[in-house]
PDB file of N, CA, C, O and CB in Angstrom:
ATOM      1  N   UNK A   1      -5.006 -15.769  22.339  1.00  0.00           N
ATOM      2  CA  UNK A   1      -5.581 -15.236  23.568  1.00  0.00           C
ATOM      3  C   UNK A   1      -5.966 -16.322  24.559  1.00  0.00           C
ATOM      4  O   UNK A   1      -6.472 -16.120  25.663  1.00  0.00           O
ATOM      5  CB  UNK A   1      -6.786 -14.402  23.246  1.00  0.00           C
ATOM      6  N   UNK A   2      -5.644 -17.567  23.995  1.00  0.00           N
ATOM      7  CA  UNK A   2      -5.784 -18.478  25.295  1.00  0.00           C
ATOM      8  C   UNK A   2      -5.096 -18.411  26.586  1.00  0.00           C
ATOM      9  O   UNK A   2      -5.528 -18.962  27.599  1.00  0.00           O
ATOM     10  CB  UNK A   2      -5.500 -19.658  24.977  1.00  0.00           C
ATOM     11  N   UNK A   3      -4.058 -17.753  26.532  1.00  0.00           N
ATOM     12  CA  UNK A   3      -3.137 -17.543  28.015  1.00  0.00           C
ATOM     13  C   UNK A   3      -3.940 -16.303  28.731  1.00  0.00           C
ATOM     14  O   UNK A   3      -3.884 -16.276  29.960  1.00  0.00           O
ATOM     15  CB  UNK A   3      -1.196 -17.014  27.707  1.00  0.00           C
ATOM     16  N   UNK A   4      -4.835 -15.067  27.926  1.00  0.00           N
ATOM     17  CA  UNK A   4      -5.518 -14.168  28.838  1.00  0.00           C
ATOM     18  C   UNK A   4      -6.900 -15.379  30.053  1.00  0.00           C
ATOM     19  O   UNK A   4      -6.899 -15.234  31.276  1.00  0.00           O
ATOM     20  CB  UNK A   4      -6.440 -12.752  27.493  1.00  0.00           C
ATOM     21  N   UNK A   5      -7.615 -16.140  29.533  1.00  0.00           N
ATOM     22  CA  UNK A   5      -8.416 -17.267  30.597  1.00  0.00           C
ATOM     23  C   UNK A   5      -7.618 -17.757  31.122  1.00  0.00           C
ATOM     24  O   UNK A   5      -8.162 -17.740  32.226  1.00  0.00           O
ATOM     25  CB  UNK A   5      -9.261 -18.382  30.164  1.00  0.00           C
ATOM     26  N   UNK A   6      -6.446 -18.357  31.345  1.00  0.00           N
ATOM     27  CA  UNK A   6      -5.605 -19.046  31.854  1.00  0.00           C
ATOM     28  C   UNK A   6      -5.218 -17.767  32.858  1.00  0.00           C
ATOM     29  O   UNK A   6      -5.235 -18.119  34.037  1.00  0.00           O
ATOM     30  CB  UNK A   6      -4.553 -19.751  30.818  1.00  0.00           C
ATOM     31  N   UNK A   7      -4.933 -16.603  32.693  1.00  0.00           N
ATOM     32  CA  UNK A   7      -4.867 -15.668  33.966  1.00  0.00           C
ATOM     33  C   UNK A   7      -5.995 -15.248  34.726  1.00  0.00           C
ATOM     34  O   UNK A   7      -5.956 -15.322  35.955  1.00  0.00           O
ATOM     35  CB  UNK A   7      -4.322 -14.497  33.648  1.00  0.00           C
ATOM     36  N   UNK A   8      -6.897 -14.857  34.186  1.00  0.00           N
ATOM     37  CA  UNK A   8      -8.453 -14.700  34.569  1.00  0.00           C
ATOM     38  C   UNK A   8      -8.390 -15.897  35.433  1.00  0.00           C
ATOM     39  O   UNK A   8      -7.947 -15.459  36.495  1.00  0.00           O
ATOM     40  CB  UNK A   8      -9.717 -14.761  33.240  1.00  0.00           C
ATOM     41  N   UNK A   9      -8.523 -16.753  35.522  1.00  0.00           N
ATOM     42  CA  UNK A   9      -8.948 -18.182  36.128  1.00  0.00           C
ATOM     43  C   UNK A   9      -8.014 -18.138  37.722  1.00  0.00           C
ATOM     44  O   UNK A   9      -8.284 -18.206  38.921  1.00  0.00           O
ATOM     45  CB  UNK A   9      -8.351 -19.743  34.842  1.00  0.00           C
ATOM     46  N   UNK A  10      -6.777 -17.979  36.845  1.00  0.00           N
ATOM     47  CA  UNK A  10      -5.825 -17.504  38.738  1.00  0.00           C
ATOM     48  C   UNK A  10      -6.002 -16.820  39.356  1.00  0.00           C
ATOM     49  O   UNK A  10      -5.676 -17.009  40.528  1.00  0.00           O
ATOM     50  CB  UNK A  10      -4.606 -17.066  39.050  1.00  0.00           C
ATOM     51  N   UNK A  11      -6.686 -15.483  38.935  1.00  0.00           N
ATOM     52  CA  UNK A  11      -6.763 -14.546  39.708  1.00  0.00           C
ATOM     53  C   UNK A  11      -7.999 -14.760  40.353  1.00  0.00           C
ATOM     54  O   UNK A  11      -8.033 -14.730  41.583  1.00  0.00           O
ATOM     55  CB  UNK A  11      -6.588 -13.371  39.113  1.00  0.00           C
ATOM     56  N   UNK A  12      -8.925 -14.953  39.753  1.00  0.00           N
ATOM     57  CA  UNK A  12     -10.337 -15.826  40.482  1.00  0.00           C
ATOM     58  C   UNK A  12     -10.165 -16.857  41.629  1.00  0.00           C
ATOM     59  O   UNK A  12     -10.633 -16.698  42.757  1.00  0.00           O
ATOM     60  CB  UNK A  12     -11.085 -16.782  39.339  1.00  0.00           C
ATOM     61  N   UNK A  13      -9.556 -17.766  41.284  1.00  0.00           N
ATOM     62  CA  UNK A  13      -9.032 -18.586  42.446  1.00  0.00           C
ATOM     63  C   UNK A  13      -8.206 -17.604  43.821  1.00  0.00           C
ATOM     64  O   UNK A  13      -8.670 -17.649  44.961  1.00  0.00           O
ATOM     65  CB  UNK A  13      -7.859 -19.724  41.668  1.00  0.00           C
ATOM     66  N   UNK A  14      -6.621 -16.533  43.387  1.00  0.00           N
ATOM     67  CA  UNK A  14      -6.622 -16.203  44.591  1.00  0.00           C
ATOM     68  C   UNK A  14      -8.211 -14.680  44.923  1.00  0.00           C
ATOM     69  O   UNK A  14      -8.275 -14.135  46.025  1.00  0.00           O
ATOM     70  CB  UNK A  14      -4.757 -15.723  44.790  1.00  0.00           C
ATOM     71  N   UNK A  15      -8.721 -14.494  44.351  1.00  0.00           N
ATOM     72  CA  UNK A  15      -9.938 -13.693  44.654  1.00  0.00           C
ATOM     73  C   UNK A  15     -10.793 -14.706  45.904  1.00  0.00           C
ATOM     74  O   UNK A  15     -11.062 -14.454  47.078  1.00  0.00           O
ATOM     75  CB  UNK A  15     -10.931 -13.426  43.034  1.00  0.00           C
ATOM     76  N   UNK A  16     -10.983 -15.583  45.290  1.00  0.00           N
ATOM     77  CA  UNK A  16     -12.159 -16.634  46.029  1.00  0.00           C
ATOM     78  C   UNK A  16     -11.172 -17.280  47.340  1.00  0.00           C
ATOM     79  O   UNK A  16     -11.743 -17.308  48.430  1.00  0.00           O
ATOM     80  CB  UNK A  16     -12.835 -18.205  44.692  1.00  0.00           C
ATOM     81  N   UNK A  17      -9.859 -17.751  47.298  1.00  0.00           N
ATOM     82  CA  UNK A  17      -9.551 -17.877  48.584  1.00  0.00           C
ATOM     83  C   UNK A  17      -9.186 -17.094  49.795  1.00  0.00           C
ATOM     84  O   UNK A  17      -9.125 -17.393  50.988  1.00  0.00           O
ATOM     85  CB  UNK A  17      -8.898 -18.429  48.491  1.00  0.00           C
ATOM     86  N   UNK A  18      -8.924 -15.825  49.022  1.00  0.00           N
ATOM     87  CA  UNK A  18      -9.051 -14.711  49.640  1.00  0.00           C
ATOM     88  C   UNK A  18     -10.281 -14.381  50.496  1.00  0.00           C
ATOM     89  O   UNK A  18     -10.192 -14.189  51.708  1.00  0.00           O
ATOM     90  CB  UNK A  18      -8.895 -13.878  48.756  1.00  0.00           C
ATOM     91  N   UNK A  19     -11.277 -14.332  49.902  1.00  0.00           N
ATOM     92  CA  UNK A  19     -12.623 -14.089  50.269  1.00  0.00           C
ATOM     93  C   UNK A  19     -12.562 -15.114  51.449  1.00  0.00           C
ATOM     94  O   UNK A  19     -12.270 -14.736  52.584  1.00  0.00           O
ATOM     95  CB  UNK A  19     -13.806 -14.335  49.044  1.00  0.00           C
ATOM     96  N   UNK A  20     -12.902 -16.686  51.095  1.00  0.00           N
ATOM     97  CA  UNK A  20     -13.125 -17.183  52.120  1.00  0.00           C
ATOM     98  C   UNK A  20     -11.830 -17.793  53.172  1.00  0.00           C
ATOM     99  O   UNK A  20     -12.046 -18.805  53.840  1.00  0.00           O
ATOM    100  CB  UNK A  20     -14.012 -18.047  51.679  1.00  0.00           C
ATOM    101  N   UNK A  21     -10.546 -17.112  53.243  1.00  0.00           N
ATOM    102  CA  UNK A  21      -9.603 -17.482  54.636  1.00  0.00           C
ATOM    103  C   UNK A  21      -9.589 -16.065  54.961  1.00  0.00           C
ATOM    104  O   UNK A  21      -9.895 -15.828  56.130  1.00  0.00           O
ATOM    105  CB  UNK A  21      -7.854 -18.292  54.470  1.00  0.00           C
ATOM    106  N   UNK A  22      -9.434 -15.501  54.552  1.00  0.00           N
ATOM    107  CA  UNK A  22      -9.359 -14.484  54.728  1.00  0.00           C
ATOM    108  C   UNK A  22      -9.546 -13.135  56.065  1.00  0.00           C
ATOM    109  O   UNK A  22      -8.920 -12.353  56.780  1.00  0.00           O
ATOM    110  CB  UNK A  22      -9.868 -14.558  53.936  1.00  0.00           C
ATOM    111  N   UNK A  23     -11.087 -13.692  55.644  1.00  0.00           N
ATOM    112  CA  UNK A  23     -11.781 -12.695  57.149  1.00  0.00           C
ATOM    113  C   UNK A  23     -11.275 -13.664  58.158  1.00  0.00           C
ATOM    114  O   UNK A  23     -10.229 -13.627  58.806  1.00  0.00           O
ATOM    115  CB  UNK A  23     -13.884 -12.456  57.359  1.00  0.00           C
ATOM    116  N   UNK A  24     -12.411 -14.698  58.155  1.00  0.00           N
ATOM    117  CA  UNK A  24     -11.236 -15.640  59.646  1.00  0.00           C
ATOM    118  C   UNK A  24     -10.349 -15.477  60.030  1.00  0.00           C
ATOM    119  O   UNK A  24     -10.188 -15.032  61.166  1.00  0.00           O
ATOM    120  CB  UNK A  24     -10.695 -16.771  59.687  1.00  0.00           C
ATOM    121  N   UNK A  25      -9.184 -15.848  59.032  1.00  0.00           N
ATOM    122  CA  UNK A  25      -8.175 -15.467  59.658  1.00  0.00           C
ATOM    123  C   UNK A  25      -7.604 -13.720  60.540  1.00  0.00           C
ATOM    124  O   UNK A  25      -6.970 -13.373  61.536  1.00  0.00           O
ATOM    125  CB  UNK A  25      -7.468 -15.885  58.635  1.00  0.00           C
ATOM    126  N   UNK A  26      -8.122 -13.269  59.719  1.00  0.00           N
ATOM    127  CA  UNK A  26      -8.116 -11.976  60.346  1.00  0.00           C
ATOM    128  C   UNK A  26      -8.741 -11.810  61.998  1.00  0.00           C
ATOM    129  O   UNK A  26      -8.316 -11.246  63.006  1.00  0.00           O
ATOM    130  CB  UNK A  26      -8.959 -11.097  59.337  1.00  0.00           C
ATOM    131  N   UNK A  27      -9.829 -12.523  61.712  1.00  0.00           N
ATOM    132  CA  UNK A  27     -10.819 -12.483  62.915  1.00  0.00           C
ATOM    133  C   UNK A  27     -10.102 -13.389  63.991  1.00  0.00           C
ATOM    134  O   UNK A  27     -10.190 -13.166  65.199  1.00  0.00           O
ATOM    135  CB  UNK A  27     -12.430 -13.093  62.510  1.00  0.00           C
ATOM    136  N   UNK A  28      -9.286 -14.573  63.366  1.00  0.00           N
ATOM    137  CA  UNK A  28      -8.824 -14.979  64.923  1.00  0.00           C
ATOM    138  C   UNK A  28      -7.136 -14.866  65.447  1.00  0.00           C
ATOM    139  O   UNK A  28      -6.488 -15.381  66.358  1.00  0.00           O
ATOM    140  CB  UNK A  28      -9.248 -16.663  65.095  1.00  0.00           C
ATOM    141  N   UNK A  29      -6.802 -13.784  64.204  1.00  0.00           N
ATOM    142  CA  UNK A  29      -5.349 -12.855  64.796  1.00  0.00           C
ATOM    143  C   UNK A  29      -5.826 -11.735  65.666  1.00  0.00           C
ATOM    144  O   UNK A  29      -5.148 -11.285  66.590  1.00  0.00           O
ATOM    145  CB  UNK A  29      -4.350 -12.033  63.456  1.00  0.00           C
ATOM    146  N   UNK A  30      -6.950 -11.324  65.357  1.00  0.00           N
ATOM    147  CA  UNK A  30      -7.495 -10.166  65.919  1.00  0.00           C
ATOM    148  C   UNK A  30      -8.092 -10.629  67.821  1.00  0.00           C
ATOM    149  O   UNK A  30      -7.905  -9.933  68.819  1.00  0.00           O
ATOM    150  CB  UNK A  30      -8.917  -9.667  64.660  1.00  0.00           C
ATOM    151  N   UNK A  31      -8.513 -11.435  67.779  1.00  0.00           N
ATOM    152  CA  UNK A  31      -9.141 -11.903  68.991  1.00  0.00           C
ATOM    153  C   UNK A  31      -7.552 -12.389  69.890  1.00  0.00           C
ATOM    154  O   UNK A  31      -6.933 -11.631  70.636  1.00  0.00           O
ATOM    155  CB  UNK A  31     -10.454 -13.357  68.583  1.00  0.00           C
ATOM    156  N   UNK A  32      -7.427 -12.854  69.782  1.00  0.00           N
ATOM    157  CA  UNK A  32      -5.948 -13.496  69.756  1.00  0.00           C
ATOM    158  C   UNK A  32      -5.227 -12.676  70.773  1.00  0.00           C
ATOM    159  O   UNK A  32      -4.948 -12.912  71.949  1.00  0.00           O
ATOM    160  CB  UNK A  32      -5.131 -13.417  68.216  1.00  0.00           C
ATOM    161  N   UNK A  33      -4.933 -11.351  69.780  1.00  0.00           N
ATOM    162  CA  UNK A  33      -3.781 -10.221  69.697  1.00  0.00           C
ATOM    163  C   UNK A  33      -4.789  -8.639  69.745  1.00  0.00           C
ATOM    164  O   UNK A  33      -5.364  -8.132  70.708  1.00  0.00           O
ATOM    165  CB  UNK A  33      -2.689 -10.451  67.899  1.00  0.00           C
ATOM    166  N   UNK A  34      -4.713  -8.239  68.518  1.00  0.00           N
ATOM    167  CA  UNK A  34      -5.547  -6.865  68.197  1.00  0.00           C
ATOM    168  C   UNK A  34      -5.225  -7.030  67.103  1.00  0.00           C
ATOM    169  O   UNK A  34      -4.411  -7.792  66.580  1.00  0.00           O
ATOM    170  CB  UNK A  34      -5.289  -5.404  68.784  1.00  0.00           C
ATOM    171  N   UNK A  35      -6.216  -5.915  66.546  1.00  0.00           N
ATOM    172  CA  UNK A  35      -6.716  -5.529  64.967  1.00  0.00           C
ATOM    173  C   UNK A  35      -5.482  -4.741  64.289  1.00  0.00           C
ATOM    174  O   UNK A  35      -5.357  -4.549  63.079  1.00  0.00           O
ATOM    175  CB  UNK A  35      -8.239  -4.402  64.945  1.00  0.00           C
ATOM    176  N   UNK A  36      -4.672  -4.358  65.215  1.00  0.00           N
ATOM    177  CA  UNK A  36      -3.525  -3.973  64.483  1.00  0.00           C
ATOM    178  C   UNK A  36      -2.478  -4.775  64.157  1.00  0.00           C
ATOM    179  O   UNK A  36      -1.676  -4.345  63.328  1.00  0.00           O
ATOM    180  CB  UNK A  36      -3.025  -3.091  65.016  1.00  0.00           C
ATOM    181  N   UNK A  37      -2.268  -6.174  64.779  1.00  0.00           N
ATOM    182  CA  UNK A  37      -1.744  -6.935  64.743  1.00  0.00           C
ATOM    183  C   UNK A  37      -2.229  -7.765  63.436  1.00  0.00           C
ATOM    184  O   UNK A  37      -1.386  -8.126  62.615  1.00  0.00           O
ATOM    185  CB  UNK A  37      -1.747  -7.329  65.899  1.00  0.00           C
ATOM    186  N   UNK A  38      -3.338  -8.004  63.294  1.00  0.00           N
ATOM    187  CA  UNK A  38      -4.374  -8.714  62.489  1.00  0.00           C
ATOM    188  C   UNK A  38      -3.758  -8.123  60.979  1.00  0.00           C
ATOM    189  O   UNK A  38      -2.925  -8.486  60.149  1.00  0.00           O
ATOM    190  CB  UNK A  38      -6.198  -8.237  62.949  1.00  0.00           C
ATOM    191  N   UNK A  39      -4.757  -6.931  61.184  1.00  0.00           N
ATOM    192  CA  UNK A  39      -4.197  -6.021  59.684  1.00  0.00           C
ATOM    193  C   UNK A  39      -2.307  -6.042  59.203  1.00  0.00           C
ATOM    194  O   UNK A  39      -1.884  -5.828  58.067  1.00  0.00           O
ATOM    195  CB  UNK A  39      -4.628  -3.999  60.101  1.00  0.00           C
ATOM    196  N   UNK A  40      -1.489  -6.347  60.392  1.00  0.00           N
ATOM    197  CA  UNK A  40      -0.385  -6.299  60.100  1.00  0.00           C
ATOM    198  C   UNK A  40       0.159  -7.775  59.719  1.00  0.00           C
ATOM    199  O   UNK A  40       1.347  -8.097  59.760  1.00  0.00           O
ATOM    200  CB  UNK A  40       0.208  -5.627  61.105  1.00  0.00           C
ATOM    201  N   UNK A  41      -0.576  -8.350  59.459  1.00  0.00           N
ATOM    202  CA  UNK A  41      -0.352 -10.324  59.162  1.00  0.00           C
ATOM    203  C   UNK A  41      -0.494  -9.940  57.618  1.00  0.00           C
ATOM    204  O   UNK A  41       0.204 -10.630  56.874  1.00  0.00           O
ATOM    205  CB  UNK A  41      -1.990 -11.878  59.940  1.00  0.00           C
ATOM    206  N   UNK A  42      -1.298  -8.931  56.991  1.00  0.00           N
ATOM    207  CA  UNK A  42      -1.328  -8.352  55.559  1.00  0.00           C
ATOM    208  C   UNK A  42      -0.615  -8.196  55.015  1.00  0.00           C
ATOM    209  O   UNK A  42      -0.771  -8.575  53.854  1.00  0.00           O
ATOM    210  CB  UNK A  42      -1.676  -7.504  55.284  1.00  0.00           C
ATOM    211  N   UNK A  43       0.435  -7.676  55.291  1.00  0.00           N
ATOM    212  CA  UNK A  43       1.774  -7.153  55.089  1.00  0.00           C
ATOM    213  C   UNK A  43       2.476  -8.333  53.985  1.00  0.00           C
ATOM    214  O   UNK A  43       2.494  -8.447  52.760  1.00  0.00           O
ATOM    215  CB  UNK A  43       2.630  -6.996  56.706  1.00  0.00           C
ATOM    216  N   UNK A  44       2.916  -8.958  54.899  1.00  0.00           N
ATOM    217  CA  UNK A  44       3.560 -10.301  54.216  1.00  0.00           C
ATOM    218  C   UNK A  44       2.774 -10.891  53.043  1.00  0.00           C
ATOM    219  O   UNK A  44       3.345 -11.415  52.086  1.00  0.00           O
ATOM    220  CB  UNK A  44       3.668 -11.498  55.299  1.00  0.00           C
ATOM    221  N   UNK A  45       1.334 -10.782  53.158  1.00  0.00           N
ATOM    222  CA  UNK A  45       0.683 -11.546  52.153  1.00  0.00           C
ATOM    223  C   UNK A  45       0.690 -10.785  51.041  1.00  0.00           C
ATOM    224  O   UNK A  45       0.459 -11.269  49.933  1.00  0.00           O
ATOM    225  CB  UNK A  45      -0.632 -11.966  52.469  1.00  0.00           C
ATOM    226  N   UNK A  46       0.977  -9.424  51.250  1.00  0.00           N
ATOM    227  CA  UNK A  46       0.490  -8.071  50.068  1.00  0.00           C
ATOM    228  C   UNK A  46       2.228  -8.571  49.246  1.00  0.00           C
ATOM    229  O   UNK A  46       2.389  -8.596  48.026  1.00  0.00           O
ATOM    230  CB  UNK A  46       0.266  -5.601  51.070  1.00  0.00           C
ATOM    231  N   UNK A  47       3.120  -8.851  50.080  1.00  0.00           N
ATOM    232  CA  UNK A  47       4.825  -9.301  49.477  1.00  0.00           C
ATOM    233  C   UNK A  47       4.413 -10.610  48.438  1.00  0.00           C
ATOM    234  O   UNK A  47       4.593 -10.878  47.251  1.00  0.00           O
ATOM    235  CB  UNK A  47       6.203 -10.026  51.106  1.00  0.00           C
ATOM    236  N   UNK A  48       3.749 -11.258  49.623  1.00  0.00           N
ATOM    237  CA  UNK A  48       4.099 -12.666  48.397  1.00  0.00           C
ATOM    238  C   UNK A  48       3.006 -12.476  47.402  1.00  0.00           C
ATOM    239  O   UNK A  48       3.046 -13.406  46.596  1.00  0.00           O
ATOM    240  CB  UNK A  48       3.937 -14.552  49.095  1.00  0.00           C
ATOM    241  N   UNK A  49       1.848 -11.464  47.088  1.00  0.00           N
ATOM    242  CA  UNK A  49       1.476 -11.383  46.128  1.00  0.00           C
ATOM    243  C   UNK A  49       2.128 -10.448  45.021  1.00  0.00           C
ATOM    244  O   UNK A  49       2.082 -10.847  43.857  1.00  0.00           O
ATOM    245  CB  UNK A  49       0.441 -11.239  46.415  1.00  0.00           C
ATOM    246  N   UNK A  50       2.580  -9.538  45.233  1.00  0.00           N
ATOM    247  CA  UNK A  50       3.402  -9.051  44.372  1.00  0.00           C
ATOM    248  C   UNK A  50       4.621  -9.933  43.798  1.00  0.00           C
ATOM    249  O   UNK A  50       5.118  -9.784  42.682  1.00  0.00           O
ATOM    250  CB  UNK A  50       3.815  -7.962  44.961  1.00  0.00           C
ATOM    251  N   UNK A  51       4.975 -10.791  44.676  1.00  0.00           N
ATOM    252  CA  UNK A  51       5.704 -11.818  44.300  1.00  0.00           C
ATOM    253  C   UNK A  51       5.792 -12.793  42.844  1.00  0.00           C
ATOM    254  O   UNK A  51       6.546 -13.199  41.959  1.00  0.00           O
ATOM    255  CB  UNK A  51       5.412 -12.473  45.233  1.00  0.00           C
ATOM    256  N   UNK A  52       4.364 -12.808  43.377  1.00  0.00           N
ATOM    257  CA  UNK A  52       3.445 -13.671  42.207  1.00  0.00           C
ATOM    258  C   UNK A  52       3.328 -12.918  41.398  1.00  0.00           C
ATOM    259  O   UNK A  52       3.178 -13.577  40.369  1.00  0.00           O
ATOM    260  CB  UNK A  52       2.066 -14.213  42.441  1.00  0.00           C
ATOM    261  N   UNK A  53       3.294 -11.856  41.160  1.00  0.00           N
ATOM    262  CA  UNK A  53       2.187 -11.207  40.132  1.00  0.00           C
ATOM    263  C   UNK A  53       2.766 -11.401  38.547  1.00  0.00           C
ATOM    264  O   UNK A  53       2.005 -11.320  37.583  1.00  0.00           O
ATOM    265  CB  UNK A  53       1.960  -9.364  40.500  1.00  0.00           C
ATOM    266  N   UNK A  54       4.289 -11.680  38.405  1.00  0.00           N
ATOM    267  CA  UNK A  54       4.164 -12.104  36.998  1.00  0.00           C
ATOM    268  C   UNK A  54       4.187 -13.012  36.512  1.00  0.00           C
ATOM    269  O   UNK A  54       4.687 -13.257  35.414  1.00  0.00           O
ATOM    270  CB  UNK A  54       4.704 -11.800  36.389  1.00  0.00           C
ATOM    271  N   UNK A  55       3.330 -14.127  37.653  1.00  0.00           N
ATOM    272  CA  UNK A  55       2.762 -15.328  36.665  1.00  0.00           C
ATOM    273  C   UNK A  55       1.674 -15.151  36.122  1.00  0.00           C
ATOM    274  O   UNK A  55       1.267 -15.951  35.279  1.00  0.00           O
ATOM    275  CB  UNK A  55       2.546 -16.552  37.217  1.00  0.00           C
ATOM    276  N   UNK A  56       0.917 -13.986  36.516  1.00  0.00           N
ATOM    277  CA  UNK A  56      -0.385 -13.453  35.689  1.00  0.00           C
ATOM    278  C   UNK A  56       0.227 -12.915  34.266  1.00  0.00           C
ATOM    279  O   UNK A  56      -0.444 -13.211  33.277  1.00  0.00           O
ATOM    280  CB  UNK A  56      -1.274 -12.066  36.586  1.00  0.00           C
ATOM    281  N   UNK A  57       0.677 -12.631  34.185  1.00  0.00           N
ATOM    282  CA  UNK A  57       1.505 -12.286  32.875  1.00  0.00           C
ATOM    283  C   UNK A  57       0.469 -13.398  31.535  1.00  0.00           C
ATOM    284  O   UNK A  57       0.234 -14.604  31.620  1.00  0.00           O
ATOM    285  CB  UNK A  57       3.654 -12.926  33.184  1.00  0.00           C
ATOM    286  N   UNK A  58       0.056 -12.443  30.432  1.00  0.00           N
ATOM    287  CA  UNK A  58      -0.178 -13.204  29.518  1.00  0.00           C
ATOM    288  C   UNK A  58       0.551 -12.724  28.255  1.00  0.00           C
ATOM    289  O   UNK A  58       0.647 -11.699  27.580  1.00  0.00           O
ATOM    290  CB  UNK A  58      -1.521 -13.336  29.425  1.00  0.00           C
ATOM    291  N   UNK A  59       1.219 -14.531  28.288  1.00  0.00           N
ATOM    292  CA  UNK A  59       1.894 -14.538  26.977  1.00  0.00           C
ATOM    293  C   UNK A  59       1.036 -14.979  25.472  1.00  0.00           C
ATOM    294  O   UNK A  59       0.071 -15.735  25.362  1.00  0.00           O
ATOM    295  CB  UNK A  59       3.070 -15.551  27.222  1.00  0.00           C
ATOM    296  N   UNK A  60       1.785 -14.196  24.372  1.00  0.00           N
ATOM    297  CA  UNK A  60       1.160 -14.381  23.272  1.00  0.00           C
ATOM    298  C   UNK A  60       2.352 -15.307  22.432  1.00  0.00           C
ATOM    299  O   UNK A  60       3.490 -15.008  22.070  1.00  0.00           O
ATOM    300  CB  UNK A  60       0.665 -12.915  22.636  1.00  0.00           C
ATOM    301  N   UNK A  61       1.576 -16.524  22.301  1.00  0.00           N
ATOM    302  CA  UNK A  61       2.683 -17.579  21.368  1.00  0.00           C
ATOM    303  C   UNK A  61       2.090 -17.277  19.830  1.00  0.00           C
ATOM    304  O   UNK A  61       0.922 -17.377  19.454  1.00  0.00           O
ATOM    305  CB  UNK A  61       2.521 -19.656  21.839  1.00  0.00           C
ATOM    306  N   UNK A  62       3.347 -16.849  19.011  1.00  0.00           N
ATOM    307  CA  UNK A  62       3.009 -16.821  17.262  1.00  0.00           C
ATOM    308  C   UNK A  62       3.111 -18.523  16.752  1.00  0.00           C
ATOM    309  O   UNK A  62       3.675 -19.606  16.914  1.00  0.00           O
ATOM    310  CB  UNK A  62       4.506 -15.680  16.210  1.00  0.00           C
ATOM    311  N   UNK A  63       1.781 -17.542  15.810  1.00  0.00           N
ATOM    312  CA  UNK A  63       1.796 -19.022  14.532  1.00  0.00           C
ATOM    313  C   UNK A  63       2.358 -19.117  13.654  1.00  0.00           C
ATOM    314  O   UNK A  63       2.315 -18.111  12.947  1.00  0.00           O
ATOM    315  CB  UNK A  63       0.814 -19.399  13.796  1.00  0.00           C
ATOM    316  N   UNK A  64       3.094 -20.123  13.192  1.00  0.00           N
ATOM    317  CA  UNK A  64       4.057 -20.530  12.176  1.00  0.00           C
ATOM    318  C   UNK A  64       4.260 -21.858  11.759  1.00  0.00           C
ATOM    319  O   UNK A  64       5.097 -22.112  10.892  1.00  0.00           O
ATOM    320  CB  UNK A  64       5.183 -20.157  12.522  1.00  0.00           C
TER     321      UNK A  64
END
């Protein structure tokens, strides 16, 4: 079960950079442009996270 912390830990990291680029950035596509524009910069990021998502994958290595 050492590879389940090893995913926990990534997903924390994109959680926490999320949190903090996040709103900003939103906030200065939005000022910029509009809030529909803003919310639509999401889009792409919602792709490349699904992108990612099976490096969260936890593998189980057997002992032998």
């Amino acid at each position: 079960m050492l590879g389940s912390g090893v995913a926990i830990a990534r997903v924390n990291v994109f959680n926490y950079l999320g949190f903090v680029l996040g709103a900003p950035l939103i906030g200065l596509v939005a000022d910029a442009t509009s809030l529909r524009w803003a919310f639509a910069l999401l889009v792409p990021v919602l792709l490349v996270v699904l992108f990612l998502a099976p490096a969260f994958k936890v593998t189980s290595y057997a002992r032998g």
